[in-house]
DSSP file (Angstrom, degrees, kcal/mol; ACC not computed):
  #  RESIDUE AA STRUCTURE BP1 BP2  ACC     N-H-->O    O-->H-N    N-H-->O    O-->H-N    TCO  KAPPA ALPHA  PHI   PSI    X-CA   Y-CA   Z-CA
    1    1 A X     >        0   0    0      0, 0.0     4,-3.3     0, 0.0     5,-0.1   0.000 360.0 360.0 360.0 -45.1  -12.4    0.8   17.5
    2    2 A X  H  >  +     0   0    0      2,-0.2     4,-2.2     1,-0.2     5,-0.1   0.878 360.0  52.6 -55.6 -44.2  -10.4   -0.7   20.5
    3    3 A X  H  > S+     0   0    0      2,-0.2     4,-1.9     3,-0.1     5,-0.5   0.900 114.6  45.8 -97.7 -48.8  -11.9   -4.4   19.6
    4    4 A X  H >> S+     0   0    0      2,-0.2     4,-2.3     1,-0.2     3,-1.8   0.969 115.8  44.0 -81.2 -57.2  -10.5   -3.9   15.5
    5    5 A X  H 3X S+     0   0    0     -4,-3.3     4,-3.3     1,-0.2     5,-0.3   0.854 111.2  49.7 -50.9 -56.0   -7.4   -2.7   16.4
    6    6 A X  H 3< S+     0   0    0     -4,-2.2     4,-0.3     1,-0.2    -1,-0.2   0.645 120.4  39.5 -39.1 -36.1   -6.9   -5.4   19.1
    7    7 A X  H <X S+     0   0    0     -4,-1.9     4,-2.9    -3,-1.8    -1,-0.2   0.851 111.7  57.9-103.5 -30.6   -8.0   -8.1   16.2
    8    8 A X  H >X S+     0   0    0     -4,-2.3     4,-1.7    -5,-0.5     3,-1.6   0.951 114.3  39.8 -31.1 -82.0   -5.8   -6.0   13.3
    9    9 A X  H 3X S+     0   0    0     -4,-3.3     4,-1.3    -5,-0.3    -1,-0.2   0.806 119.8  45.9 -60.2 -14.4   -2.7   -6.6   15.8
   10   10 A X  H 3> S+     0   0    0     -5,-0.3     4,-0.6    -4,-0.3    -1,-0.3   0.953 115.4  46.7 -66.0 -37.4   -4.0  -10.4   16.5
   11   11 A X  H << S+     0   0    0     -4,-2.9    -2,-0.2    -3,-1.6    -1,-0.2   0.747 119.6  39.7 -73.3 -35.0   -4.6  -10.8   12.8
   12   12 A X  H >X S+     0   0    0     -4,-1.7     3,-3.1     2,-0.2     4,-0.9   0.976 108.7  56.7 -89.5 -60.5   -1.1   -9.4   11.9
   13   13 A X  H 3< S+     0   0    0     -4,-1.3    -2,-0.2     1,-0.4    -1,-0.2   0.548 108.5  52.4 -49.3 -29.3    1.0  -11.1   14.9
   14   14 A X  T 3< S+     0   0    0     -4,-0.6    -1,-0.4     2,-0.1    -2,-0.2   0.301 106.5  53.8 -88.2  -7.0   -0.5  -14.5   13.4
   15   15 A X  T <4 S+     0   0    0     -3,-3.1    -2,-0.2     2,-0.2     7,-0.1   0.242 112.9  45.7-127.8 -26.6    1.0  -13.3    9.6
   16   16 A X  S  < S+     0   0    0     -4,-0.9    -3,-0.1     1,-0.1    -2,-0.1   0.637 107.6  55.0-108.3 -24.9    4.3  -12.9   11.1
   17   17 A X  S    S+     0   0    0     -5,-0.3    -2,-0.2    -4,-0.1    -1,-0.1   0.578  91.2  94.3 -87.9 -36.1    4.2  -15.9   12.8
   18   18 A X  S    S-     0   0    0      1,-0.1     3,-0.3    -4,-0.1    -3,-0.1  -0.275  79.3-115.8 -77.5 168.6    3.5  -18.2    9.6
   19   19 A X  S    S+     0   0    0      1,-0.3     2,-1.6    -2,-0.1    -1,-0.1   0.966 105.5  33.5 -64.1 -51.5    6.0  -20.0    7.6
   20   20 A X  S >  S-     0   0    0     38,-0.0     3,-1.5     1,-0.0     2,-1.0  -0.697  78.1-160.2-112.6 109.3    5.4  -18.1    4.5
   21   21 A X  T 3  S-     0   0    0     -2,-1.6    41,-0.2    -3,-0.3    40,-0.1  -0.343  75.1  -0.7 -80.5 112.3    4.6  -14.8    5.2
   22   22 A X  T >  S+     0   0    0     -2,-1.0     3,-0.6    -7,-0.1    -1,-0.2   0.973  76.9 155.3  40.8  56.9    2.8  -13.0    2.3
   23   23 A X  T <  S+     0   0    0     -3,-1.5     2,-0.7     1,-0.3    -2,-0.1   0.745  78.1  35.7 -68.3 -30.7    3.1  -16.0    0.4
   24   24 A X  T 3> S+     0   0    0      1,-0.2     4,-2.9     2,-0.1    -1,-0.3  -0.692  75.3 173.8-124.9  57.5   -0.1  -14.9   -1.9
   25   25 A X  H <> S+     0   0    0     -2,-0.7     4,-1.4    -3,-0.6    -1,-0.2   0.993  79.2  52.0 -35.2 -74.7    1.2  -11.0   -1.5
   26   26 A X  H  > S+     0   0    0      1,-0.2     4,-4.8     2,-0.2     5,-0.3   0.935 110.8  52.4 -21.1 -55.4   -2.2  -10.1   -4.5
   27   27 A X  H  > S+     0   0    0      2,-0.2     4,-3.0     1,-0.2     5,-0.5   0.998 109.1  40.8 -67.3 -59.3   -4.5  -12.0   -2.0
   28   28 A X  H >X S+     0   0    0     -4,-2.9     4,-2.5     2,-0.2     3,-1.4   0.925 116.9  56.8 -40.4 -64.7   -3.7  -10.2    1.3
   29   29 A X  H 3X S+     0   0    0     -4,-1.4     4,-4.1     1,-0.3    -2,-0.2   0.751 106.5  40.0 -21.8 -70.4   -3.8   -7.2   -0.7
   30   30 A X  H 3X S+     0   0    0     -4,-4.8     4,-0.8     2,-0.2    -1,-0.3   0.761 116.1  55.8 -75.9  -8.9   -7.2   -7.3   -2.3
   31   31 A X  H XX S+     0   0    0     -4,-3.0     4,-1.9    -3,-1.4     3,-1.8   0.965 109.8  47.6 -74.3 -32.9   -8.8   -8.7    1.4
   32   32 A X  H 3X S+     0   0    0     -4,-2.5     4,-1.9    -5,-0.5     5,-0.5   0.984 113.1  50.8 -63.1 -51.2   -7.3   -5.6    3.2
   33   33 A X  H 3X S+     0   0    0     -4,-4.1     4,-0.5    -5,-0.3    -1,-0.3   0.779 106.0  47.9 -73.7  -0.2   -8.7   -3.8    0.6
   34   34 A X  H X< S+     0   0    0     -3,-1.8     3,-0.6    -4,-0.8    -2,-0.2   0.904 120.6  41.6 -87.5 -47.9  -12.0   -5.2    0.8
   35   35 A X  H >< S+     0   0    0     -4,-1.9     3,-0.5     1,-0.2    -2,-0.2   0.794 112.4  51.2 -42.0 -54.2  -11.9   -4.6    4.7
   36   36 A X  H 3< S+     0   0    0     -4,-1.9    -1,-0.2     1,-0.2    -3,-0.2   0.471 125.8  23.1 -64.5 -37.3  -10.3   -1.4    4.7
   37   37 A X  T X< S+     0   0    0     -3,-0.6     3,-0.8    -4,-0.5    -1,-0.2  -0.419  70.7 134.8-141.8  54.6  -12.7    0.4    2.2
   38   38 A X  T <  S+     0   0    0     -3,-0.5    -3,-0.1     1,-0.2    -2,-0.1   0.902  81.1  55.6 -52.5 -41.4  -15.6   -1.9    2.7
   39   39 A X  T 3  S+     0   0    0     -4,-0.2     2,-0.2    -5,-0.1    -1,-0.2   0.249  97.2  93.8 -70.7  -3.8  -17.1    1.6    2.8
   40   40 A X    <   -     0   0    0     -3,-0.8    43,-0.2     1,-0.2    42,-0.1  -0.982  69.1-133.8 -67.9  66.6  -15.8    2.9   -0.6
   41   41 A X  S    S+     0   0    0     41,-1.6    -1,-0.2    -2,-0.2     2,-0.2  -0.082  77.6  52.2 -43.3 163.1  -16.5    3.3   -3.7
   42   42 A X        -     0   0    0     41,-0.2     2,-0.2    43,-0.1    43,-0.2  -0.698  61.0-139.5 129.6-170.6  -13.2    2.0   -5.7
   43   43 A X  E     -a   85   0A   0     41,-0.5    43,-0.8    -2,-0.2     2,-0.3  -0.708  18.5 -85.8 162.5-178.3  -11.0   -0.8   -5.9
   44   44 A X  E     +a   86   0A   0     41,-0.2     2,-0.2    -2,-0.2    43,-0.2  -0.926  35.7 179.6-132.3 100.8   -7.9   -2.5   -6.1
   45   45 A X  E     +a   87   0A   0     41,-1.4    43,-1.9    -2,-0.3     2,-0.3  -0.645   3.3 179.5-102.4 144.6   -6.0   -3.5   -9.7
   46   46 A X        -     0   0    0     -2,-0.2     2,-0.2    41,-0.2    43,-0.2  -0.758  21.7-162.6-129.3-171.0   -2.8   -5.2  -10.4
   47   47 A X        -     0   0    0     41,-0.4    43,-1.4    -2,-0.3     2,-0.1  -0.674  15.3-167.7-142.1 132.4   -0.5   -6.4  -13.4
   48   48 A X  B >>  -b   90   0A   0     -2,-0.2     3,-1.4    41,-0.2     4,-0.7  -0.370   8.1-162.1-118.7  60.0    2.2   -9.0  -12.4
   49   49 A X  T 34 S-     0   0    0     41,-1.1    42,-0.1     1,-0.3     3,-0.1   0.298  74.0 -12.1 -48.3 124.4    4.5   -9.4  -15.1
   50   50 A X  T 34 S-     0   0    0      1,-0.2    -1,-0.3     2,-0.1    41,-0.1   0.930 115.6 -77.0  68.7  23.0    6.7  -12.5  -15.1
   51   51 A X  T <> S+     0   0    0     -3,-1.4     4,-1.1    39,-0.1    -1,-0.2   0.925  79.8 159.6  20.5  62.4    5.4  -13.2  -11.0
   52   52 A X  T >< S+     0   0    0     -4,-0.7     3,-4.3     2,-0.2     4,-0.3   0.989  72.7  47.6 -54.8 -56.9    7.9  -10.4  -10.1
   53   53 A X  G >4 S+     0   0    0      1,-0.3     3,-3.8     2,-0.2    -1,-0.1   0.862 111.4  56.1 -68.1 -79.0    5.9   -9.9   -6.5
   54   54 A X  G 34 S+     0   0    0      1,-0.3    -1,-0.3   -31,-0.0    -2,-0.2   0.708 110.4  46.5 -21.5 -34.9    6.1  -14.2   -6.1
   55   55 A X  G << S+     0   0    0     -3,-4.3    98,-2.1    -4,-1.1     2,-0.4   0.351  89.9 103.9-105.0  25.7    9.6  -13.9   -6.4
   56   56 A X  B <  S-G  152   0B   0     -3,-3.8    96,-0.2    -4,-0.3     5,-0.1  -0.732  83.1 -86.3 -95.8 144.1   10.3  -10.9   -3.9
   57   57 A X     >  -     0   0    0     94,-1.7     4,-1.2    -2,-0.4    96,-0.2   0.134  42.2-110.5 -24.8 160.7   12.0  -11.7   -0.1
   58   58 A X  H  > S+     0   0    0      2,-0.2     4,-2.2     3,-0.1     5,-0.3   0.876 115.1  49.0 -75.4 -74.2    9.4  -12.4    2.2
   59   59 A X  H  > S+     0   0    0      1,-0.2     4,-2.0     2,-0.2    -1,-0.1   0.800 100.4  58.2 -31.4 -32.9   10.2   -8.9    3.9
   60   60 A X  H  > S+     0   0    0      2,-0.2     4,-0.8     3,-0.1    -1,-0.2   0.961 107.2  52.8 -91.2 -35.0   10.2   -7.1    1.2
   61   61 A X  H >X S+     0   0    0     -4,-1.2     4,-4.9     2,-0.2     3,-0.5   0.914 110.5  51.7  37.4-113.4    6.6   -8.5    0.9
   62   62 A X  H 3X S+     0   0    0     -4,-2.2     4,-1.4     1,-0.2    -2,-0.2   0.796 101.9  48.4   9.1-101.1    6.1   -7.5    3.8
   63   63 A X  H 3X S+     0   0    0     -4,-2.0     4,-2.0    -5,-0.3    -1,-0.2   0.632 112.2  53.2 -59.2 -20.5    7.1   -4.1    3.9
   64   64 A X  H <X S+     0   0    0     -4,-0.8     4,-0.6    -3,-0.5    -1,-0.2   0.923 111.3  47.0 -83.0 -49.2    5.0   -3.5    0.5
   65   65 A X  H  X S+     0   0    0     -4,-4.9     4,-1.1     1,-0.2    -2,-0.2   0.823 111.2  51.7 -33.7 -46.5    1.7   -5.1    2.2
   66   66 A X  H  X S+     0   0    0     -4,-1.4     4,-1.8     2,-0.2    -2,-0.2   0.924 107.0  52.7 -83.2 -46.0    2.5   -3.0    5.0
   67   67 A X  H  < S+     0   0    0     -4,-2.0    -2,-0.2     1,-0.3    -1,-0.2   0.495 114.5  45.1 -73.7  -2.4    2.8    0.6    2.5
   68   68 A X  H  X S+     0   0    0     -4,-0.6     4,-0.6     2,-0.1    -1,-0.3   0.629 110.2  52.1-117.7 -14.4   -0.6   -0.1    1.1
   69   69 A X  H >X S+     0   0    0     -4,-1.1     3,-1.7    -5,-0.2     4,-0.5   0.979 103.9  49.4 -38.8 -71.1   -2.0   -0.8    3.9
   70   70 A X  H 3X S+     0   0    0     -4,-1.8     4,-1.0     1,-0.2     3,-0.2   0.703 114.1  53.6 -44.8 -40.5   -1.2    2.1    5.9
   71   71 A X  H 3> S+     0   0    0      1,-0.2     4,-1.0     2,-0.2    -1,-0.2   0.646 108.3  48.7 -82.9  -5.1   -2.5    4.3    2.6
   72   72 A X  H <X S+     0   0    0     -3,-1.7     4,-1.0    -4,-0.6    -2,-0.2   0.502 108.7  47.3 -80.0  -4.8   -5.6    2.4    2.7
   73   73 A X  H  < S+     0   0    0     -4,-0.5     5,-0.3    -3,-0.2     4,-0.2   0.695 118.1  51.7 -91.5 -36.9   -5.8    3.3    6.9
   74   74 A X  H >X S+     0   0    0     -4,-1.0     4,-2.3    -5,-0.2     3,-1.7   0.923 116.1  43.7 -44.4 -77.9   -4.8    7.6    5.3
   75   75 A X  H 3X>S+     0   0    0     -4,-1.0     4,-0.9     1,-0.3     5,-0.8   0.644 115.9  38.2 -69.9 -28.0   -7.4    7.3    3.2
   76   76 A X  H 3<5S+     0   0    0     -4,-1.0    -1,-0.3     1,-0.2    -2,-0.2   0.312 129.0  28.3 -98.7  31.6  -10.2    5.8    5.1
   77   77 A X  H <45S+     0   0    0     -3,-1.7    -2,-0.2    -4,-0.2    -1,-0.2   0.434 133.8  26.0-135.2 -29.7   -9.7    7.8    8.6
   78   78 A X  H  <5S+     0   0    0     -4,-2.3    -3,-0.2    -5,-0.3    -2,-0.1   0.562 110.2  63.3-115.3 -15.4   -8.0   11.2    7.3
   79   79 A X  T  <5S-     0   0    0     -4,-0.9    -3,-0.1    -5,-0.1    25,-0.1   0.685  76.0-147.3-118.0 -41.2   -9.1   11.8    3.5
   80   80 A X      < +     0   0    0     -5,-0.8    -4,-0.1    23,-0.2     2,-0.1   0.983  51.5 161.5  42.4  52.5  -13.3   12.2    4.0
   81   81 A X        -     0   0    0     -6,-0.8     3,-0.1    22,-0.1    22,-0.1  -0.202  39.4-175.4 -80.3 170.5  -12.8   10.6    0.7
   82   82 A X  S    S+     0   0    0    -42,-0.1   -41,-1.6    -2,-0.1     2,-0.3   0.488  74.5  42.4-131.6 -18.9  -15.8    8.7   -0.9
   83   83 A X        +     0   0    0    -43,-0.2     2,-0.5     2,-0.0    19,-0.4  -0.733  66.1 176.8-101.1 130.1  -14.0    7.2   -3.9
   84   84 A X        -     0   0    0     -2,-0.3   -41,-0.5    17,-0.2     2,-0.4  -0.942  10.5-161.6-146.2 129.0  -10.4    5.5   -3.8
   85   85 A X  E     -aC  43 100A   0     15,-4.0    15,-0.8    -2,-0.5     2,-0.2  -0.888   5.9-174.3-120.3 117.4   -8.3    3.7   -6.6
   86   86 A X  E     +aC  44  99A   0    -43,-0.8   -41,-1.4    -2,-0.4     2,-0.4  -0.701   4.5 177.4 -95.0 137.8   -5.3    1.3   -6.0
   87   87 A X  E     -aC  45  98A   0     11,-1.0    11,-1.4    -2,-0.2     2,-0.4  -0.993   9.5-164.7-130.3 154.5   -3.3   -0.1   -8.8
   88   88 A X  E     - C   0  97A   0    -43,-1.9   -41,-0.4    -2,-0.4     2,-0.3  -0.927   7.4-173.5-138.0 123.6   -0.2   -2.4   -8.3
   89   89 A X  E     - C   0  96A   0      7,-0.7     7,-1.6    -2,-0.4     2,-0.3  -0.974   5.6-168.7-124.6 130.8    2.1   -2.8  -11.2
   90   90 A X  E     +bC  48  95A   0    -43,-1.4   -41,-1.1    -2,-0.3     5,-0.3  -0.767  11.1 170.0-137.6 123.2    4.9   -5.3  -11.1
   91   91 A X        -     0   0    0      3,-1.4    56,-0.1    -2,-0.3   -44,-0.0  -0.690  46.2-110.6-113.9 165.4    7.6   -5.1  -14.0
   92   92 A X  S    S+     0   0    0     -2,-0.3     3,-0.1     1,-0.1   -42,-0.0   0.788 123.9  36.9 -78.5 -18.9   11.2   -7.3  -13.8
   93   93 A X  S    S+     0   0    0      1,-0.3     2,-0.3    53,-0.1    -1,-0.1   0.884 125.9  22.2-108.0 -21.6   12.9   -4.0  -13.4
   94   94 A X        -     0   0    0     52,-0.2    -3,-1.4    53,-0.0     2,-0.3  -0.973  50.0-144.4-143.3 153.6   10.3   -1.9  -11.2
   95   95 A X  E     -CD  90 145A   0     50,-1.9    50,-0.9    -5,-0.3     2,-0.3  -0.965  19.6-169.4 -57.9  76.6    7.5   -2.0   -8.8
   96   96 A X  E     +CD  89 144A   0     -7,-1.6    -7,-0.7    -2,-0.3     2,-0.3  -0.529   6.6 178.0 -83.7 132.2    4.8    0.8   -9.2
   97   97 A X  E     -CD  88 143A   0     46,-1.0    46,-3.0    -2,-0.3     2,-0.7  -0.850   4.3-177.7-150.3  96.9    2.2    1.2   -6.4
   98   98 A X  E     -C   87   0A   0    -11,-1.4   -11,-1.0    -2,-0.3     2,-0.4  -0.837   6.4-175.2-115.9 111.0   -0.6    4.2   -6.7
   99   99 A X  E     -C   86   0A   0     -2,-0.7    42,-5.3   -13,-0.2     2,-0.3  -0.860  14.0-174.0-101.6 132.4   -3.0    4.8   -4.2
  100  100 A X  E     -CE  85 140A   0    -15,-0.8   -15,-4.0    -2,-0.4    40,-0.2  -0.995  10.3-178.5-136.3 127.8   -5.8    7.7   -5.1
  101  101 A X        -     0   0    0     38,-2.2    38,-0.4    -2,-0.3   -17,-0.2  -0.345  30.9-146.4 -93.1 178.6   -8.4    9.3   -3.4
  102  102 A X  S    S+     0   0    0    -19,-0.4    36,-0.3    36,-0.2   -18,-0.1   0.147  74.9 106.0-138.8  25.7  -11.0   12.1   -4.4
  103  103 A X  S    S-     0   0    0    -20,-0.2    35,-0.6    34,-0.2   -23,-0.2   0.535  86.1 -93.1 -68.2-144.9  -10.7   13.4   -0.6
  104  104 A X    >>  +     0   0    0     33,-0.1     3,-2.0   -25,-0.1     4,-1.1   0.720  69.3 128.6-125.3 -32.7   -9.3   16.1    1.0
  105  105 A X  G >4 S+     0   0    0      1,-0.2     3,-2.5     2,-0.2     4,-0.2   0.284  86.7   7.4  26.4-137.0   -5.7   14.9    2.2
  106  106 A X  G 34>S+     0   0    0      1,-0.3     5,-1.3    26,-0.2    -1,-0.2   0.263 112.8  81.9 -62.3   2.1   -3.2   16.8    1.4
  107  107 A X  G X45S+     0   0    0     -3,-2.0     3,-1.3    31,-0.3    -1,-0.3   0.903  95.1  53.2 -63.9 -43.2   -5.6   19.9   -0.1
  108  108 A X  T <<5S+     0   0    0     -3,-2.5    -1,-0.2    -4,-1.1    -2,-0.1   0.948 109.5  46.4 -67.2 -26.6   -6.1   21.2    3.6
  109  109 A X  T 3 5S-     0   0    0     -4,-0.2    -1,-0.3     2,-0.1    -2,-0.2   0.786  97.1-141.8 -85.0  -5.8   -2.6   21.3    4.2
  110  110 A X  T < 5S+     0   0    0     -3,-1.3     2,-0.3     1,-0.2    -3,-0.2   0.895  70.6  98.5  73.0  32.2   -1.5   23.2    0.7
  111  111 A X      < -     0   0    0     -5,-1.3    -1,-0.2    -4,-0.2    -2,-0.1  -0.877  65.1-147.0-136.8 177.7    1.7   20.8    0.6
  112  112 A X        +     0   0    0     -2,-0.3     2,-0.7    -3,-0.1    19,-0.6   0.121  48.9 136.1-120.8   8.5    2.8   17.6   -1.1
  113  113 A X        -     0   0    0     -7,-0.2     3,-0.2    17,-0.1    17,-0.1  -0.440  59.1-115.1 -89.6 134.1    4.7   16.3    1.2
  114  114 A X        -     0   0    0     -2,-0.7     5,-0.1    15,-0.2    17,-0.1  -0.297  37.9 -99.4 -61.7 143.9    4.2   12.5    1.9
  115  115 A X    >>  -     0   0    0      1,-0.1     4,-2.3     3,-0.1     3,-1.3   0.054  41.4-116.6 -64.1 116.7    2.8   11.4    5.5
  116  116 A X  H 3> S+     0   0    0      1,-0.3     4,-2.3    -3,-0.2    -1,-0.1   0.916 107.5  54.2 -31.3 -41.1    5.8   10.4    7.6
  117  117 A X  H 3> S+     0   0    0      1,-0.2     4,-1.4     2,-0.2    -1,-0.3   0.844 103.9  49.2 -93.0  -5.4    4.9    7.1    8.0
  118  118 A X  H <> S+     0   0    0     -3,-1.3     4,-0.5     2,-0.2    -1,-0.2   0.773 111.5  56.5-105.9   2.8    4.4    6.2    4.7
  119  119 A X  H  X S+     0   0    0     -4,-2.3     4,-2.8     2,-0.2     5,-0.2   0.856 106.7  48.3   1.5 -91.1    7.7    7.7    4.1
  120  120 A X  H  < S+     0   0    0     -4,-2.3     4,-0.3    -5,-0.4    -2,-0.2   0.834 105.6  52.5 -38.7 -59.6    9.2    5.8    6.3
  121  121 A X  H  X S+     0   0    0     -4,-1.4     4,-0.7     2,-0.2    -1,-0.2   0.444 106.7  56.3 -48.9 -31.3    7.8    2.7    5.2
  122  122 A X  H  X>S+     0   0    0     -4,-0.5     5,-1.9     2,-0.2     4,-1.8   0.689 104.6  59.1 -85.7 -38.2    9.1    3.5    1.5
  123  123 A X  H  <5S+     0   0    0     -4,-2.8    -2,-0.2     2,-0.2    -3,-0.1   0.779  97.5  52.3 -53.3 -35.2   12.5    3.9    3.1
  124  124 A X  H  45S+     0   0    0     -4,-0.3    -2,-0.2     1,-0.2    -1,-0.2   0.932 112.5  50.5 -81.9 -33.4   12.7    0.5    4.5
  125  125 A X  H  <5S-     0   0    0     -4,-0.7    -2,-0.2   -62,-0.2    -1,-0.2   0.953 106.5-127.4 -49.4 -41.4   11.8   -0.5    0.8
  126  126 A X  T  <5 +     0   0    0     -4,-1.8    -3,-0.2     1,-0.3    -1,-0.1   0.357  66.3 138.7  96.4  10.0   14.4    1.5   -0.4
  127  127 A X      < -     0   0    0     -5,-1.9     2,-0.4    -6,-0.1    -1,-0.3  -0.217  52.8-114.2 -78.1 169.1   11.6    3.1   -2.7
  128  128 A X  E     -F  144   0A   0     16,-1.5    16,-2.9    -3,-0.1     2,-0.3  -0.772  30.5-158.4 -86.0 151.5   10.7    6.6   -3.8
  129  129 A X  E     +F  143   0A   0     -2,-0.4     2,-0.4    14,-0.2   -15,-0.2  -0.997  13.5 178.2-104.4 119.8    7.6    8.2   -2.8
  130  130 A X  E     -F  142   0A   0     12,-1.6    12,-1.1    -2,-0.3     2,-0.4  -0.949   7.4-170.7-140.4 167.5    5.8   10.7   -3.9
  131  131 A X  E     +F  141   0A   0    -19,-0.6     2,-0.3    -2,-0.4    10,-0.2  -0.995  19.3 151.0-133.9 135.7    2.5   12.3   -2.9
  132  132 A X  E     -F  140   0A   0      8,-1.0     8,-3.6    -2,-0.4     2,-0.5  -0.882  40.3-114.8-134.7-162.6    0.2   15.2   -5.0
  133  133 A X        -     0   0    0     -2,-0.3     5,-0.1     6,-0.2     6,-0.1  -0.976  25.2-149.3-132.7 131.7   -2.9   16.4   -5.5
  134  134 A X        -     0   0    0     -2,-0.5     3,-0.4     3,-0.4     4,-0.1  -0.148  36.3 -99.3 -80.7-168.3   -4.4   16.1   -9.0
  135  135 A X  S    S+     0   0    0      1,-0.2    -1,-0.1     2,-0.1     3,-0.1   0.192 114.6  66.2-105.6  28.6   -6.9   18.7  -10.2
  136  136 A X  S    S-     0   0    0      1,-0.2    -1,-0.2     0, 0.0     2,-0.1   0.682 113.7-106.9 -97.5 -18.4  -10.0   16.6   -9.4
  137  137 A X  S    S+     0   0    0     -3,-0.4     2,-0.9   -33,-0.0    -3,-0.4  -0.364  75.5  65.1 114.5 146.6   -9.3   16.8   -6.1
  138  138 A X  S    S-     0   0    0    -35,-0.6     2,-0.4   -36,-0.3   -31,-0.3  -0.715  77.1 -61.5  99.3-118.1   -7.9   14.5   -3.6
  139  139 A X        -     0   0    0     -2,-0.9   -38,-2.2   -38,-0.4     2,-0.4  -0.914  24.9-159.4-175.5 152.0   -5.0   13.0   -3.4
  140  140 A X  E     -EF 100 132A   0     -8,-3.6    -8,-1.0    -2,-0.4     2,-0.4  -0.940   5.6-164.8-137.5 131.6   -2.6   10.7   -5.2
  141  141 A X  E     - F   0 131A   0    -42,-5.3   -10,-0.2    -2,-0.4     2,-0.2  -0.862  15.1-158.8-108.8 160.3    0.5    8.7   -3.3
  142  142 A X  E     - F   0 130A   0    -12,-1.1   -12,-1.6    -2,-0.4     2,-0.5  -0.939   8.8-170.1-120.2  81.1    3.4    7.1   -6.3
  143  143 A X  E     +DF  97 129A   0    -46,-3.0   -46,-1.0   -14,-0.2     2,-0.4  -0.715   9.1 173.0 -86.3 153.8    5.5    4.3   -5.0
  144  144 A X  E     +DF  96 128A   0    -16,-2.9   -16,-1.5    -2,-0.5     2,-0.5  -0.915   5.2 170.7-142.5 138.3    8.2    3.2   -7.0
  145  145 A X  E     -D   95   0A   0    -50,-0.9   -50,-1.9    -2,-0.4     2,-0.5  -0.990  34.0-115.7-140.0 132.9   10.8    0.8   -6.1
  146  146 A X        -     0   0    0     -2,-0.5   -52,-0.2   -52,-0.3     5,-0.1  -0.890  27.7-117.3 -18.1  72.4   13.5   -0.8   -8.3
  147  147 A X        -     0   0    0     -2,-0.5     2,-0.2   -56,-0.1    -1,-0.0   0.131  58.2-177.5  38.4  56.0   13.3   -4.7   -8.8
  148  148 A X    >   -     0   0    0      1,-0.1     3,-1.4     0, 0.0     4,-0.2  -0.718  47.7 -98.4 -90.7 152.2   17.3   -4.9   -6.8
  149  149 A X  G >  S+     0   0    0      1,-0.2     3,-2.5    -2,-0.2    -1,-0.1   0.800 115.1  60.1  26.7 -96.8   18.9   -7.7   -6.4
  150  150 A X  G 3  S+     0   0    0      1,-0.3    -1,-0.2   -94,-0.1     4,-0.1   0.512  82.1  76.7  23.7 -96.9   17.5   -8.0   -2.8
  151  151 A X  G <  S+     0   0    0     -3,-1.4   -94,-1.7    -5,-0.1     2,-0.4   0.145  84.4  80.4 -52.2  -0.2   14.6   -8.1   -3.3
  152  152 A X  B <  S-G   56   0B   0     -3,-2.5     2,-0.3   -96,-0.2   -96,-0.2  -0.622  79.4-108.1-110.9 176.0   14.6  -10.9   -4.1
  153  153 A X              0   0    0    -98,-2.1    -2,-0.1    -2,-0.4   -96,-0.0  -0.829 360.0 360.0 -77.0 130.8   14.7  -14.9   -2.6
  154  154 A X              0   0    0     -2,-0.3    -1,-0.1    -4,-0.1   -99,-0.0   0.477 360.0 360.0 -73.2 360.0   17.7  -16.2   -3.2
């Protein structure tokens, strides 16, 4: 565990360090998700209307990479999921991100309330978040962020 975190923060620290940073946002995505839930049944879908995600800040990027990431890290250390679905959908006016499990999340705790950090992480977007639990079981995070201004390269 020590030796993958250690090459996670090398891996990342090198990402942060290049010129265009999460220049091929889609591409990072689906290798983290092959990595991340190598172990998994599932996968990872998108729709990019108009190359919204190409034309977003490098940060804002970023920060989106970073909020599916950290809900593929939930699912595959906290969830004792076996099954996982990602979709990313990109509109000119919003940004849709749904990560689903068929785990145990948020069931043990009887709540809905989204994990602090990815919270957090939805804050720096300036997105909503929302987290429930369908009635298959498991657990379902909802980003949604609004296509500002911003977000975008000028």
């Amino acid at each position: 565990m020590t030796q993958r975190s250690s090459d996670a923060v090398r891996y990342c620290t090198n990402m942060l360090e290049a010129k265009e940073l999460y220049g091929d946002l889609l591409e990072d995505m689906q290798r983290s998700t092959e990595r991340i839930m190598a172990d998994f049944e599932g996968g990872f879908s998108f729709q990019d209307d108009d190359e919204v995600l190409s034309s977003l800040k490098p940060r804002t990027r970023a920060d989106l990479f970073l909020f599916y990431k950290e809900s593929l890290v939930n699912i595959s250390r906290h969830s004792n999921a076996t099954h996982f679905d990602a979709k990313l959908i990109a509109h000119r006016d919003e940004i849709c991100l749904t990560v689903s499990d068929d785990g145990s999340g948020l069931a043990e705790a009887q709540t809905n309330e989204v994990p602090s950090s990815l919270a957090r992480r939805a804050k720096l977007l300036g997105a909503s978040v929302t987290a429930h639990q369908p009635e298959s079981g498991g657990t379902c995070i909802n980003l949604k962020m609004k296509t500002r201004r911003w977000g975008f390269r000028k």
